[in-house]
DRENMAR-120000 format. One line per field, with one value per atom (N, C-alpha, C): residue number from 1; residue in three letters; atom name; x, y, z. Coordinates in steps of 0.001 Angstrom, whole numbers, padded with zeros to 6 digits. Layout:
N
resi = [NUM  ...]
resn = [ALA  ...]
name = [CA  ...]
xx = [X  ...]
yy = [Y  ...]
zz = [Z  ...]
This chain:
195
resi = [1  1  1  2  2  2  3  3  3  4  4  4  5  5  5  6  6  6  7  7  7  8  8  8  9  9  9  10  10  10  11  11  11  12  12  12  13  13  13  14  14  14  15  15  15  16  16  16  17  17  17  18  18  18  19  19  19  20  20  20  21  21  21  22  22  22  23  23  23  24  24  24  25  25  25  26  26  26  27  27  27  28  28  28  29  29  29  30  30  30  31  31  31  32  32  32  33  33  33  34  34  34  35  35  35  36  36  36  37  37  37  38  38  38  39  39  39  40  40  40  41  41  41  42  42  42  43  43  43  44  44  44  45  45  45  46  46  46  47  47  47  48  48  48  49  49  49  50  50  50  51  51  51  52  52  52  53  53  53  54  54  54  55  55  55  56  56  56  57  57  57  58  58  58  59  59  59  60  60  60  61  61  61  62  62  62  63  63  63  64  64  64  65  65  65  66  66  66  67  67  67  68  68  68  69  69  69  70  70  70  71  71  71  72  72  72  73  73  73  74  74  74  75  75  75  76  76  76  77  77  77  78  78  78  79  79  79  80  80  80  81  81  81  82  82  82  83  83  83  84  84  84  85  85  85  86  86  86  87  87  87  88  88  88  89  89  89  90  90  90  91  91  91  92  92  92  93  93  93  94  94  94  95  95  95  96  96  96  97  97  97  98  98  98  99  99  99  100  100  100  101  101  101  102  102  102  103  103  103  104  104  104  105  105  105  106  106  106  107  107  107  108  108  108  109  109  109  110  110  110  111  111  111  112  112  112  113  113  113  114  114  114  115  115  115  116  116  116  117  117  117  118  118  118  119  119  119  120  120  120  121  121  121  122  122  122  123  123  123  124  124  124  125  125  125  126  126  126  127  127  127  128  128  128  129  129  129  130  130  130  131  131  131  132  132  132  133  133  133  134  134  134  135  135  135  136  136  136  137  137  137  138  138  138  139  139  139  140  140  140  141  141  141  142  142  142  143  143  143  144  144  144  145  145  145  146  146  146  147  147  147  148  148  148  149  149  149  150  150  150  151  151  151  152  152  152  153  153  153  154  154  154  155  155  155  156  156  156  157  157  157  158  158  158  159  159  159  160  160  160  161  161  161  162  162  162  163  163  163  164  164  164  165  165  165  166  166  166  167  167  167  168  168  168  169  169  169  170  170  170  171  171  171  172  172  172  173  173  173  174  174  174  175  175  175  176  176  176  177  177  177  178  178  178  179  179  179  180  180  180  181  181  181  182  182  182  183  183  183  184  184  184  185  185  185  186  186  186  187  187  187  188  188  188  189  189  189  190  190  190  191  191  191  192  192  192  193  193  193  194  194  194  195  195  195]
resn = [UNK  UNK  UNK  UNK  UNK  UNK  UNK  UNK  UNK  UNK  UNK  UNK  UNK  UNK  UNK  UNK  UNK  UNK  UNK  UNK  UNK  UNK  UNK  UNK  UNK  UNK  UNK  UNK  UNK  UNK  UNK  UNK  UNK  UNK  UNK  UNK  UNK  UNK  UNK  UNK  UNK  UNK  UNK  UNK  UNK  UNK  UNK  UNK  UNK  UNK  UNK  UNK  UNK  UNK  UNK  UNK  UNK  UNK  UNK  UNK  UNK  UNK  UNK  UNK  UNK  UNK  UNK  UNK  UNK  UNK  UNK  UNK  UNK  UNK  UNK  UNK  UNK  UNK  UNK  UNK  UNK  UNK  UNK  UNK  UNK  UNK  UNK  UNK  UNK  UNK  UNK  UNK  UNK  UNK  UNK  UNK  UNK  UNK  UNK  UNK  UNK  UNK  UNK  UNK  UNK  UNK  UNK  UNK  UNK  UNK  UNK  UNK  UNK  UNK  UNK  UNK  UNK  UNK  UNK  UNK  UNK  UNK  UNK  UNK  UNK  UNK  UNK  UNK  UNK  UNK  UNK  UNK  UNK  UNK  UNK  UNK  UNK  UNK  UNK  UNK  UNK  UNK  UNK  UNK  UNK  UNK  UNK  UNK  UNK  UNK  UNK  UNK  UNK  UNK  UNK  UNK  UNK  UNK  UNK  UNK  UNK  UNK  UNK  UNK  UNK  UNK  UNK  UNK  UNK  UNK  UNK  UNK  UNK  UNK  UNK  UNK  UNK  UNK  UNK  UNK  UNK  UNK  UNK  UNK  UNK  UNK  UNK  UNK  UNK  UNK  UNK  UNK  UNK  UNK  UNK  UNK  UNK  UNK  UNK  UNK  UNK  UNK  UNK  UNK  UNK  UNK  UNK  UNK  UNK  UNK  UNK  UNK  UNK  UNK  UNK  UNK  UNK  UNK  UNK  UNK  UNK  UNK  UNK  UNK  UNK  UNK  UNK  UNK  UNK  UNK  UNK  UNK  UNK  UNK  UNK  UNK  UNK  UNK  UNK  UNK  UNK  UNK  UNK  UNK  UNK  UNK  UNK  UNK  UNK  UNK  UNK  UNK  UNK  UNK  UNK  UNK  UNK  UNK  UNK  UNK  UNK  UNK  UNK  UNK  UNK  UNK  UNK  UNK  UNK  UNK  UNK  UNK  UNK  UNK  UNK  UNK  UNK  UNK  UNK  UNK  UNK  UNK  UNK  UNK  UNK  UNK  UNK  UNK  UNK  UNK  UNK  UNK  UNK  UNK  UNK  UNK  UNK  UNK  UNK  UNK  UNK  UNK  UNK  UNK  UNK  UNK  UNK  UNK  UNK  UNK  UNK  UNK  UNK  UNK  UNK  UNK  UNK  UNK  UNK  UNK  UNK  UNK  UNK  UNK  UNK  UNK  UNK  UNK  UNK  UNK  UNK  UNK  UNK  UNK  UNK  UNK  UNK  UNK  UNK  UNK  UNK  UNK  UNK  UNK  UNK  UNK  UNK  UNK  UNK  UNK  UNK  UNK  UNK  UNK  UNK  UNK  UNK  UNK  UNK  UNK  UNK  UNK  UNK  UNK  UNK  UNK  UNK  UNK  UNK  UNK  UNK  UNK  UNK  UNK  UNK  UNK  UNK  UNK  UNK  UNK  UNK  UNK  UNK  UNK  UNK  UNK  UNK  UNK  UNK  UNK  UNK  UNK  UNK  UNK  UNK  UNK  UNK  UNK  UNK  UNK  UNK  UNK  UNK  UNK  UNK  UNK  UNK  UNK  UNK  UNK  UNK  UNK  UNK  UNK  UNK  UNK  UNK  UNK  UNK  UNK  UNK  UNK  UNK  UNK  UNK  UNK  UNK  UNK  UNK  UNK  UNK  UNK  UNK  UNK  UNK  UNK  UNK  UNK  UNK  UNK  UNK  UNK  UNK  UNK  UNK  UNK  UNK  UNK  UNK  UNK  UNK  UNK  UNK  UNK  UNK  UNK  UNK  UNK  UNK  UNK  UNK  UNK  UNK  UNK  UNK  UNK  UNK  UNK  UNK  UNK  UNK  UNK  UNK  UNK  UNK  UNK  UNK  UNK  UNK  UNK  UNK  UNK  UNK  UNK  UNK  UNK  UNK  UNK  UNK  UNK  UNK  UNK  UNK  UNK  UNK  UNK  UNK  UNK  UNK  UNK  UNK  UNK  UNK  UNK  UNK  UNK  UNK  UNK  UNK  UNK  UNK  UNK  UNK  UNK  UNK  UNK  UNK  UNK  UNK  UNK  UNK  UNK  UNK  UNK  UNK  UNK  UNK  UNK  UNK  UNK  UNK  UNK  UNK  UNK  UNK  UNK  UNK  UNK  UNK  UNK  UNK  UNK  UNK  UNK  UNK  UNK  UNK  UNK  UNK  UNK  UNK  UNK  UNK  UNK  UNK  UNK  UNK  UNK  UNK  UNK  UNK  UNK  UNK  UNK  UNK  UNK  UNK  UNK  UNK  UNK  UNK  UNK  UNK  UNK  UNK  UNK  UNK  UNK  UNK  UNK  UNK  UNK  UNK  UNK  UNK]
name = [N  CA  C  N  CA  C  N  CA  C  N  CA  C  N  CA  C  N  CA  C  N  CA  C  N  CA  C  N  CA  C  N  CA  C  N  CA  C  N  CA  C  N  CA  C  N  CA  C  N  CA  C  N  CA  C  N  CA  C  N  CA  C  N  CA  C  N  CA  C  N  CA  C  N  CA  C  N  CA  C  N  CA  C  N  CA  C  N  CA  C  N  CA  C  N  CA  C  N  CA  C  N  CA  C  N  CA  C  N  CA  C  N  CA  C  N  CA  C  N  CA  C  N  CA  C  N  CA  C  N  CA  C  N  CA  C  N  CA  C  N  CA  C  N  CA  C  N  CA  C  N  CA  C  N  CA  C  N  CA  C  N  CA  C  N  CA  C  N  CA  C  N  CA  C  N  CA  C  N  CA  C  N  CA  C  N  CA  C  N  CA  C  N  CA  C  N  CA  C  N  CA  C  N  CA  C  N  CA  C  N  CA  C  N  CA  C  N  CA  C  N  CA  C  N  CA  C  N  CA  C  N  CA  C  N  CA  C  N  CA  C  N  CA  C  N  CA  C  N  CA  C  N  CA  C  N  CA  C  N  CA  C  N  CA  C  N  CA  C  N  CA  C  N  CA  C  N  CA  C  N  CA  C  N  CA  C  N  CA  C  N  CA  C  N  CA  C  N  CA  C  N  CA  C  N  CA  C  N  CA  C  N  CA  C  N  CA  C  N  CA  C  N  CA  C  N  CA  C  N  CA  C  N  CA  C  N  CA  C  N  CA  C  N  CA  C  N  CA  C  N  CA  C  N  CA  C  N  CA  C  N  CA  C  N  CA  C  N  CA  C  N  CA  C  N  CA  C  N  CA  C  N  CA  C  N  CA  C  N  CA  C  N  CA  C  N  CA  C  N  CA  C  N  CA  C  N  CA  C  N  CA  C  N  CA  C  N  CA  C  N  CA  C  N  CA  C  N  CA  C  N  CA  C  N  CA  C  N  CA  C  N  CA  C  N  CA  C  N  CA  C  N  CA  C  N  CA  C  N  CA  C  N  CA  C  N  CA  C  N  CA  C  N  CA  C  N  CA  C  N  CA  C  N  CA  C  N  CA  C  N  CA  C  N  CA  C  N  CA  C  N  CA  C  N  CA  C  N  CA  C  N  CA  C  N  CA  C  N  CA  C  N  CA  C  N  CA  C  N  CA  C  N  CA  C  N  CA  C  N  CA  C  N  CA  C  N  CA  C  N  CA  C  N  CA  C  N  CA  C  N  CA  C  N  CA  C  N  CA  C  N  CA  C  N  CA  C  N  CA  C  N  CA  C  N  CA  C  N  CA  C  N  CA  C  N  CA  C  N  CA  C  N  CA  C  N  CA  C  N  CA  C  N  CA  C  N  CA  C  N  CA  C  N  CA  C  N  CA  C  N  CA  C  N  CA  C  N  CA  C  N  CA  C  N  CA  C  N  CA  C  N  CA  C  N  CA  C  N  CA  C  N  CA  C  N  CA  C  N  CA  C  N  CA  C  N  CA  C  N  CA  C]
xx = [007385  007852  008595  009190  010167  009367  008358  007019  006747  006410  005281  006314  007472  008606  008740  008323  008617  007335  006175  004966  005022  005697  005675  006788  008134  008623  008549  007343  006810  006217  005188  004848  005958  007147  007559  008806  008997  009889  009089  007637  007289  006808  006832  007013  007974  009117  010482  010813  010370  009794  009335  008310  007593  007638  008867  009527  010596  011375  011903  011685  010783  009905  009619  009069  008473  009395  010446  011425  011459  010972  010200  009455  009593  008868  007040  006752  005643  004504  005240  004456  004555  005790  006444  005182  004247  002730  002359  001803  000965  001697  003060  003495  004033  004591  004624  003740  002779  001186  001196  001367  001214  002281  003424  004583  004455  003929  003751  002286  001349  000373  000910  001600  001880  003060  003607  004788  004285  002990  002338  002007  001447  000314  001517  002785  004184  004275  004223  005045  003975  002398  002034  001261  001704  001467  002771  003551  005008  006104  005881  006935  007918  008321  009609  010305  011531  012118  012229  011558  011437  010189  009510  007969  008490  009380  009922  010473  011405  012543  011372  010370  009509  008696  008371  007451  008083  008949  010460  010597  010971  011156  009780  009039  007456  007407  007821  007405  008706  009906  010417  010272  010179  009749  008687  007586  006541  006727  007310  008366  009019  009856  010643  009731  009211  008175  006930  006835  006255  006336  008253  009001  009247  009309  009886  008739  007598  006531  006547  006469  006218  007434  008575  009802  009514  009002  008324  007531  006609  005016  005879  006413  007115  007779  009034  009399  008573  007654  006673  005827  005351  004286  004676  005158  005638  006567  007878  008744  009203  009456  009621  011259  011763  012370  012710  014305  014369  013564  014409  013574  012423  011469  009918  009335  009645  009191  009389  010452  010764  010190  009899  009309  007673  007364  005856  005281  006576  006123  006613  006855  007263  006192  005359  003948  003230  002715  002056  002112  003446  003360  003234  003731  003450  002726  001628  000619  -000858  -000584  -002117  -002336  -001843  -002191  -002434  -001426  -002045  -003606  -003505  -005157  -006327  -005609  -006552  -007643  -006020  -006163  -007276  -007026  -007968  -008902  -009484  -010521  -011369  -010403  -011497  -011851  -010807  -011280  -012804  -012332  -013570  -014956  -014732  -016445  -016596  -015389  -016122  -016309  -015748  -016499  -017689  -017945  -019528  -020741  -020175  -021046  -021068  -020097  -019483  -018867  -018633  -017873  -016797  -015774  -014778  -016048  -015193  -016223  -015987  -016824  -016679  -016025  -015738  -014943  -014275  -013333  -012669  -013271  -014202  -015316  -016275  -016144  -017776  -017477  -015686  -015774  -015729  -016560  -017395  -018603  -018911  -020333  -019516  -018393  -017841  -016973  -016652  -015871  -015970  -015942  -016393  -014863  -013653  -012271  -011814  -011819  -011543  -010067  -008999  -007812  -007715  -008351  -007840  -007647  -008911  -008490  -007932  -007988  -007325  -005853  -005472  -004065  -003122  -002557  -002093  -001404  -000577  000479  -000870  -001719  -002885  -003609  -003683  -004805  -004408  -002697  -002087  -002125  -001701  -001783  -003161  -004105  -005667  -005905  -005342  -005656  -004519  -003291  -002679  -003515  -004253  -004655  -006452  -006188  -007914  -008694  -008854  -009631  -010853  -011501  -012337  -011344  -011733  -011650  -012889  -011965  -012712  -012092  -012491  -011380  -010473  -009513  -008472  -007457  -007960  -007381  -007784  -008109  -008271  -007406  -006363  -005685  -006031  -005084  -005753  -006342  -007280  -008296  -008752  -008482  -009474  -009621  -011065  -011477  -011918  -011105  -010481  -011582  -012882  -013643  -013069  -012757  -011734  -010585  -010020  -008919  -008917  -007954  -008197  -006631  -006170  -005108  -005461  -004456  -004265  -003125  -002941  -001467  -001847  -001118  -000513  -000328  -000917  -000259  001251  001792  002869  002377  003816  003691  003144  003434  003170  001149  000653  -000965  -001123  -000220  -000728  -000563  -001010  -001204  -000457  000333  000918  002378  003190  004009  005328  006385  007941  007538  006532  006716  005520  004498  003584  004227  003173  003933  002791  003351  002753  002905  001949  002053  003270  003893  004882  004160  005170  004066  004280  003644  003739  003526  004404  004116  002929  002956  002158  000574  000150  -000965  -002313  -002369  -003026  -004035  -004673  -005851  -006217  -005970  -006083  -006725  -007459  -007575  -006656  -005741  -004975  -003848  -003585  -002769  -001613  -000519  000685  000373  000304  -000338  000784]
yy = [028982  027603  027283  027993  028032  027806  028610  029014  027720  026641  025599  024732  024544  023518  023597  024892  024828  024841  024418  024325  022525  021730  020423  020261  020860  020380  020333  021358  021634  020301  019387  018257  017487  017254  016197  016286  017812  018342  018509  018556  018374  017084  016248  014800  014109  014928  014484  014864  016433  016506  015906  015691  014941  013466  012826  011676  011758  012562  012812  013093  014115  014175  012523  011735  010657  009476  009992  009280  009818  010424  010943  010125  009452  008396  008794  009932  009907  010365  010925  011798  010764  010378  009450  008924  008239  007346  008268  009716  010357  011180  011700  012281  011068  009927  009270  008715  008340  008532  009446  011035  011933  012411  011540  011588  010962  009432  008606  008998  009604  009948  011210  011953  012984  012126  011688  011153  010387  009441  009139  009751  011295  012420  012795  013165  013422  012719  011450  009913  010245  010229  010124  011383  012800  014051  014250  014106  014849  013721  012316  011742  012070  012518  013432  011943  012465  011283  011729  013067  013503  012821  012509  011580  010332  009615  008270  008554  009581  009901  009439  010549  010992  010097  009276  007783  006401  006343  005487  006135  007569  007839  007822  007881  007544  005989  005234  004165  003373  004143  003462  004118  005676  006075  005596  005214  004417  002632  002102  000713  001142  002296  002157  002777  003830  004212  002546  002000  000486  -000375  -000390  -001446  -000270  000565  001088  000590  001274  000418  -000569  -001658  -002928  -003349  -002803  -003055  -002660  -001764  -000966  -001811  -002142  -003093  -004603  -005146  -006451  -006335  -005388  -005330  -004979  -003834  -003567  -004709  -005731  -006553  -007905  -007981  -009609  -010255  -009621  -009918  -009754  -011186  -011254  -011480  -010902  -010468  -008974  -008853  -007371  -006100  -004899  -003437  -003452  -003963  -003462  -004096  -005221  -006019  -005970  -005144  -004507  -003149  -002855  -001267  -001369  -002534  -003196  -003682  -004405  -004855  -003617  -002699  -001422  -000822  -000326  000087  -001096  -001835  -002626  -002837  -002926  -002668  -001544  -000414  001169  001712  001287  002246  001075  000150  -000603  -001088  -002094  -002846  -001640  -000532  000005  001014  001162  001400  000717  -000371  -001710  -001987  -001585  -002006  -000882  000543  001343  001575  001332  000786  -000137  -001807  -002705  -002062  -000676  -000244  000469  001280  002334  001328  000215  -001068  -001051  -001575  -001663  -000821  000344  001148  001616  002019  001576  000730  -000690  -001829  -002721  -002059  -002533  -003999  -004525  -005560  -005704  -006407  -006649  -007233  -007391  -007129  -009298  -009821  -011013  -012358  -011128  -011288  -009981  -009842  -008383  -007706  -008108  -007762  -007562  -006910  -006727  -005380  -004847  -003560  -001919  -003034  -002297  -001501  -001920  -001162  000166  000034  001357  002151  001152  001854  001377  003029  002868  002430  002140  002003  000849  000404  -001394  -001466  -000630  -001160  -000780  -000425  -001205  -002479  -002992  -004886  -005612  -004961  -005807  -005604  -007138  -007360  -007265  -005846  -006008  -007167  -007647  -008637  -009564  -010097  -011267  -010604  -009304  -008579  -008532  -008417  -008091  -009700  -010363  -012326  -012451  -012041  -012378  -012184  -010282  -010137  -010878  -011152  -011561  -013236  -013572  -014802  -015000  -013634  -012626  -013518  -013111  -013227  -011902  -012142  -010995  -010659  -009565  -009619  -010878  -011457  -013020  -012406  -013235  -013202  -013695  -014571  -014676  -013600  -012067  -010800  -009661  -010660  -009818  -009879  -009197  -009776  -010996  -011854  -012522  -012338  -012075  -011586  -012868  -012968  -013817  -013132  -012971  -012288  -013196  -013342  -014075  -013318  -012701  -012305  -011020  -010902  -009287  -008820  -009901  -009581  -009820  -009534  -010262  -010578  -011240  -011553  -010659  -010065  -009401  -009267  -009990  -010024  -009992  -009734  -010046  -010782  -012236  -013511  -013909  -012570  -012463  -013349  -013248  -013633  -014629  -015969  -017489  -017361  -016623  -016388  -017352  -018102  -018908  -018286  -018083  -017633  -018404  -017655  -018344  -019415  -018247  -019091  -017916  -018016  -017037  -015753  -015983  -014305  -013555  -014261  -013196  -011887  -011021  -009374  -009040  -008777  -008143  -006729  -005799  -004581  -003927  -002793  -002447  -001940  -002760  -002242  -000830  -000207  000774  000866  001012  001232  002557  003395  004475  004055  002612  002462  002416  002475  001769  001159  001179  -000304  -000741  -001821  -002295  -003406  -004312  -005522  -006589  -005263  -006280  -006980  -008582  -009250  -009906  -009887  -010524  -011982  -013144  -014434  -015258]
zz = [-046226  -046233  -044948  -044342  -043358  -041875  -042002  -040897  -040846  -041824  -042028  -041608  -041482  -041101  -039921  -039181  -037779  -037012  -037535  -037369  -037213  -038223  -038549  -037484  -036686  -035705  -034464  -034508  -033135  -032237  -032838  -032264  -031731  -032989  -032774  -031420  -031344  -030217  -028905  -029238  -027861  -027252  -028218  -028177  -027524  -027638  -027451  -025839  -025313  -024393  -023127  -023689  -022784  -022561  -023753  -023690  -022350  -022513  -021766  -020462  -020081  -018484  -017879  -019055  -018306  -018045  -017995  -017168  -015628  -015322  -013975  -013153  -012299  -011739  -011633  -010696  -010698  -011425  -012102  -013533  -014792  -014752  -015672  -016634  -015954  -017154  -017711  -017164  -017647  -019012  -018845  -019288  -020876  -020583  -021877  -022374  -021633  -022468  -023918  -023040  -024015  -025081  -024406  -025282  -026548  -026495  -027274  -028209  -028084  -028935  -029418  -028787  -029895  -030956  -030511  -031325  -032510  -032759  -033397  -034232  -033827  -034484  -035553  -035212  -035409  -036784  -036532  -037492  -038619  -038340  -039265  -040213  -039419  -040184  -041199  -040752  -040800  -041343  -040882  -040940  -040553  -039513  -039147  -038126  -037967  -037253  -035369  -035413  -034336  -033541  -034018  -033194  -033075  -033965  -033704  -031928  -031845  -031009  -029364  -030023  -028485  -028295  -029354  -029057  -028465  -028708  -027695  -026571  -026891  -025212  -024160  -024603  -024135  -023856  -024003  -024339  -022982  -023421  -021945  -020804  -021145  -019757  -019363  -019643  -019191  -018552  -018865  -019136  -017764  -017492  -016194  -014970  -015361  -013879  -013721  -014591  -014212  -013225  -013570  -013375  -012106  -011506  -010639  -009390  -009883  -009056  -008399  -009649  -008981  -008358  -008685  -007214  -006345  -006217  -004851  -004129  -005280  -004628  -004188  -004963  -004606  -003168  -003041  -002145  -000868  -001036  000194  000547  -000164  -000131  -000103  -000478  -001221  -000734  -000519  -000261  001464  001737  003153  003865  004620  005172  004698  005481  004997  005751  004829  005791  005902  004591  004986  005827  006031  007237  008543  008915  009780  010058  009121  009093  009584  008662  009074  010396  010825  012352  013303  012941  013615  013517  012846  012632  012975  013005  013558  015358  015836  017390  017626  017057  017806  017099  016546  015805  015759  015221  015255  016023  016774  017601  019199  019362  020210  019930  018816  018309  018727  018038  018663  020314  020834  022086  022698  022190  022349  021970  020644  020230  021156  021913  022817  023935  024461  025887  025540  024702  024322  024224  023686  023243  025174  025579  026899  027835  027852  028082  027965  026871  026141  026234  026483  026230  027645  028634  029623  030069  028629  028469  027380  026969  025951  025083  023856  022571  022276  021786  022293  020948  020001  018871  018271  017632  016958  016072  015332  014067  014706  016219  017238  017025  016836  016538  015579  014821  013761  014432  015669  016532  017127  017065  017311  016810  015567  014239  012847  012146  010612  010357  010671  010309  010276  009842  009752  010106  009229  010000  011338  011930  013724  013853  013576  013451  012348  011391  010263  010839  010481  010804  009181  009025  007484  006371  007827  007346  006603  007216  006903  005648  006074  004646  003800  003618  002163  001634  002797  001774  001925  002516  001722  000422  000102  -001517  -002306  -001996  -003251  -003390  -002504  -002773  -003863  -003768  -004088  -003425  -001732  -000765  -000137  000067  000484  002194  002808  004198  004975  005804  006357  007935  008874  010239  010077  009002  009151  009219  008661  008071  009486  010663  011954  012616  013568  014574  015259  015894  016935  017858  018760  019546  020546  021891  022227  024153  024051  024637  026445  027535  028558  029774  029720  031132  030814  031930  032267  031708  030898  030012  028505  027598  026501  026111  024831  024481  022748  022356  021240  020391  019363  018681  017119  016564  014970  014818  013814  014078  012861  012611  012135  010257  009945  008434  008371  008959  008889  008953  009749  009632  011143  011753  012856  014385  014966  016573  017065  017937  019253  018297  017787  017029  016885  016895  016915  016494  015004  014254  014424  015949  016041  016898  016651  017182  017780  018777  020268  020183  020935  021175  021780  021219  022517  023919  025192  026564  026743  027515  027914  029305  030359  031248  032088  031103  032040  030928  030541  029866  031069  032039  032939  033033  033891  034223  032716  032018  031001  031039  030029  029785  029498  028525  027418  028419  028074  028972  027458  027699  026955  027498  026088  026915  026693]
């Protein structure tokens, strides 16, 4: 009898468990997932008040790794001013846009001309974010937009030179919050011109 009682508390303690783990941010879903179906299996083998325990704790640990997320996602995405936006146009001048810029040398090198729109350089790359401008790509999808050229940097391609920017949050060229590449002095013979 004793055996069979601790057979019937076994679920509901590992219910409780794994209620508990999934207050864990990144494990957190998977783990009160399984918190909450055992806690169930628990309630309705056993009736024990131990599956109640681990099916609540399943249920908010799942509830807060959610909500932890989408603060995450809000703040990374959504929300304008502040660190991430700073962090964003920090990667964007010292990481994409000088991509970018190497990406148009390499077309003309190649093709022996600048590329005569930014979506020309797909003929020399399977990688789309070189030209996708993120700031534009992330408000394309929250608008559920496909990628269009509005979600390209600005690009306009001048003979022997070109002009290349981020047209910042607002989406308009040639306006306070577009972002320019950082220069580099030892970049040499270049196209790219600051316009």
């Amino acid at each position: 009898m004793v055996k069979k009682e601790v057979n019937k508390s076994k679920i509901g303690t590992v219910s409780i468990v794994l209620g508990a783990i999934s207050f864990i941010p990144l494990i957190g879903l998977f783990t009160g997932i399984a918190a909450i179906i055992l806690g169930i299996i628990d309630i309705k083998k056993n009736k024990s008040k131990l599956g109640i325990i681990g099916l609540v704790l399943g249920i908010i640990g799942i509830l807060i790794t959610i909500g932890l997320y989408l603060s995450l996602f809000y703040f990374g995405f959504v929300q304008r001013g502040g660190i991430y936006d700073e962090l964003r146009i920090k990667m964007v001048q010292e990481q994409q846009l000088p991509n970018t810029i190497n990406a148009i040398e390499a077309y003309n090198a190649r093709f022996g001309k600048y590329p005569d729109k930014i979506s020309d350089l797909k003929q020399i790359s399977s990688d789309p974010w070189i030209y996708l401008d993120q700031l534009q790509f992330v408000k394309q999808a929250f608008n559920g937009q496909n990628e269009s050229e509005q979600t390209y940097f600005y690009y306009e391609n001048r003979g022997n030179t070109y002009y290349l920017f981020s047209k910042g949050v607002d989406g308009q060229p040639f306006t306070q919050d577009d972002i320019f590449p950082l220069a580099n002095s030892t970049i040499g013979n270049i196209g790219y011109r600051h316009p």
